[in-house]
C-alpha positions as CSV (number, residue, x, y, z in Angstrom):
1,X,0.0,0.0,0.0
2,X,1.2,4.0,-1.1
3,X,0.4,6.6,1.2
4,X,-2.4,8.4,-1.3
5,X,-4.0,4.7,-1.4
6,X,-4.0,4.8,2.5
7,X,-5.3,8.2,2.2
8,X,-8.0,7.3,-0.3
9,X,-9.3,4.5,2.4
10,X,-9.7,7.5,5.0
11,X,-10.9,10.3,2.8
12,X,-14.7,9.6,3.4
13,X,-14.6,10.3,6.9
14,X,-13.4,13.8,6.8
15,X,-10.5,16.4,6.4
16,X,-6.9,14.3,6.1
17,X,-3.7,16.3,7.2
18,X,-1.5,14.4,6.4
19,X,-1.0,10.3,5.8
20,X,2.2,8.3,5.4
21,X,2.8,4.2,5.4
22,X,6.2,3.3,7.8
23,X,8.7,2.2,5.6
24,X,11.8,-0.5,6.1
25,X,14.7,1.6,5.7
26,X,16.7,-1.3,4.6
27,X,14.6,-3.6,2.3
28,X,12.3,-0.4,1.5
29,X,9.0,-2.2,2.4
30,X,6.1,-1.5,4.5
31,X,6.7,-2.0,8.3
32,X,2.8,-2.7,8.2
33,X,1.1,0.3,10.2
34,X,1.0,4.1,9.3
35,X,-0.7,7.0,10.6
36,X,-3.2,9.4,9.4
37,X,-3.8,12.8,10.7
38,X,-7.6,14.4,10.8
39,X,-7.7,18.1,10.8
40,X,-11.2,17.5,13.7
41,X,-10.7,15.0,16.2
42,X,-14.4,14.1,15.7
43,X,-13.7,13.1,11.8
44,X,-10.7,10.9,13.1
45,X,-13.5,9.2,15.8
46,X,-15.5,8.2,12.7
47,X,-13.1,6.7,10.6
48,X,-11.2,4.5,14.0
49,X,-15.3,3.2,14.2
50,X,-15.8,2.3,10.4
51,X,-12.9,0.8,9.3
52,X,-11.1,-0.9,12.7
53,X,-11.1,-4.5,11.2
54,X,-12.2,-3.6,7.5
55,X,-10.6,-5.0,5.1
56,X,-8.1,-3.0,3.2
57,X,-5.7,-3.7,0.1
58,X,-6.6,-7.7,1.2
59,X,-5.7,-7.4,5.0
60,X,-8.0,-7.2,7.9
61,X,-6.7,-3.5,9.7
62,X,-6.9,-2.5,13.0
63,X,-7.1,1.3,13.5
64,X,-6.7,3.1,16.5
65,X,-5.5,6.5,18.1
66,X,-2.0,7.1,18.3
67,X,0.5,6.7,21.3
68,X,2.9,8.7,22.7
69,X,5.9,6.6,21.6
70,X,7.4,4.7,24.9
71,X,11.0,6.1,26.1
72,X,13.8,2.9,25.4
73,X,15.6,2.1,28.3
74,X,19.4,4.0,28.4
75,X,22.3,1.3,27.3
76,X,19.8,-1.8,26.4
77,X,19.7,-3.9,24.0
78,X,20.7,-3.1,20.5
79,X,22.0,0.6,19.1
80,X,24.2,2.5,21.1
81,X,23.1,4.3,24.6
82,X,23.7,7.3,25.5
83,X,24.1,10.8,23.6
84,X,27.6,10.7,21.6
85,X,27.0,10.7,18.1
86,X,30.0,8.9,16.4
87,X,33.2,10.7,16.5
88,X,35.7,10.8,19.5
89,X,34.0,11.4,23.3
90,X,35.3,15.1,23.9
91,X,35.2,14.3,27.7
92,X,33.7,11.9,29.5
93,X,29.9,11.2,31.9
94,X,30.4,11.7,35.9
C-alpha cells in the first residue's frame, strides 16, 4: 500500500492532514502500520469506528488513536546508549 491509497481508504470520513505508510529503511517495504492525521478529532473518531477491522488492500486493519511513543531504556539492547554521536568522546559522563 502507497500513502495516497491509504489516504484514499480515509478520505470519506473527513479532512486528512496528512497520511504516510512506515517504511523498512533497509529492504524499503512496508513495516505494516501508518498514521493518518484528521484536521477535527471528531472526523478521526469516525473513521477508527468504520474501518477498525475492515478489510483494506486484502488485509483485515486495526485502527486506533496514536501513542505517545514509549521512552527505550538508556544502554539496552541493540544501538548504542547514550548521547555521543560517532566521533571521538570530547570528555567523559560523571
Amino acid at each position: 500500500m502507497r500513502d495516497d491509497e491509504l489516504r484514499q481508504a480515509f478520505e470519506p470520513y473527513g479532512e486528512i492532514v496528512s497520511s504516510k505508510i512506515i517504511m523498512d529503511r533497509e529492504s524499503g517495504r512496508s513495516r505494516g502500520f501508518g498514521f493518518v492525521e484528521f484536521a477535527n478529532r471528531e472526523d478521526g473518531q469516525a473513521a477508527m469506528d468504520a474501518l477498525n477491522g475492515a478489510n483494506l488492500a486484502g488485509k483485515e486493519i486495526a485502527v486506533s488513536e496514536a501513542r505517545p511513543r514509549e521512552e527505550r531504556p538508556q544502554g539496552g539492547r541493540g544501538g548504542f546508549g547514550g548521547g555521543d554521536r560517532g566521533g571521538y568522546n570530547r570528555g567523559g559522563r560523571y
